[in-house]
C-alpha positions, 0 to 999 in steps of 0.5 A: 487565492482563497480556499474553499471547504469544496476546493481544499477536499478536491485537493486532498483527493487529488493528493491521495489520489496521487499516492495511489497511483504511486502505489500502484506504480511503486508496487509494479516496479518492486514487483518486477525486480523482485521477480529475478529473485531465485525462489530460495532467496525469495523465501529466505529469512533475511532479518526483515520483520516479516522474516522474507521478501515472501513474508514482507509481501504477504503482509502487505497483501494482508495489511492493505488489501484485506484490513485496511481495504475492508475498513475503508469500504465497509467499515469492518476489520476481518479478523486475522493474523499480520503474519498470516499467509493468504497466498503461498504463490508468488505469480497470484501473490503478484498479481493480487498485490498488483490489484489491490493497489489499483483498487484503490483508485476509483474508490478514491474517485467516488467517495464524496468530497465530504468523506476525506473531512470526516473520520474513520472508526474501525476495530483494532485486531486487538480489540477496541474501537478506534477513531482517526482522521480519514484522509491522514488514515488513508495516507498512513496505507499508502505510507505503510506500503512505501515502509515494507518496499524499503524493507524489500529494496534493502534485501534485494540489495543485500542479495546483491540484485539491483534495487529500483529507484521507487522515490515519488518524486520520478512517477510525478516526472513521468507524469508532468513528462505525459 
């Protein structure tokens, strides 16, 4: 079969289109075993880099959805803390994560086919420009996310909760299953 510039960026959007919806499943299911977690270990230092499952959560809400999402659709990096805290809530922190990660889908949808060839500059927090492949970047979002929801599963199991099963490979049997 002989690949054309068209067919392989169709099929490079088909890919991250699927670790989106990874995300987006991923998310869901780490999200409702970490709602059994008694408020006190939610937000207890358990080691992990962002110290609690809240903190870790938090983050992701920073990373993805605020820094990475803003360099993706408009070429900007807000300026702001890894760290920070932009939900102290966990009902909204919940659902903010939950729409976060579905808006990716349709902007994956609609960039051009073009666009996962190309580069995507943006500003370090640090300062400085940076210019990277925008199709692995992209990966590197949905990449990130699975990191921290490992960190997370770990503390859920150090806790002694139930960790879900979140590997890629059960949402494509889900999906082929359809």
């Amino acid at each position: 079969m002989t690949t054309t510039p068209d067919s392989g960026a169709e099929a490079l959007r088909e890919h991250l289109a699927s670790l989106a919806r990874y995300n987006v499943w991923a998310t869901r299911r780490l999200l409702d075993a970490v709602d059994a977690v008694p408020e006190a270990d939610y937000r207890r230092d358990l080691g992990l880099y962002f110290r609690s499952i809240h903190g870790t959560l938090n983050h992701l809400l920073v990373a993805e959805h605020r820094l990475w999402s803003a360099r993706f659709t408009d070429g900007t990096t807000p300026p702001m803390r890894l760290d920070e805290e932009l939900e102290s809530d966990r009902v909204r922190l919940r659902q903010r994560l939950l729409d976060g990660a579905e808006a990716w889908l349709p902007l994956i949808a609609g960039w051009p086919a073009a666009r996962f060839g190309g580069r995507l500059d943006y500003l370090r927090l640090a300062g400085g420009t940076v210019s990277l492949p925008f199709a692995a970047t992209l990966a590197h979002v949905f990449n990130h996310a699975t990191h921290h929801r490992g960190q997370i599963s770990a503390a859920l199991t150090l806790l002694g909760r139930p960790a879900p099963e979140l590997d890629l490979v059960y949402l494509l049997q889900a999906e082929a299953a359809r």
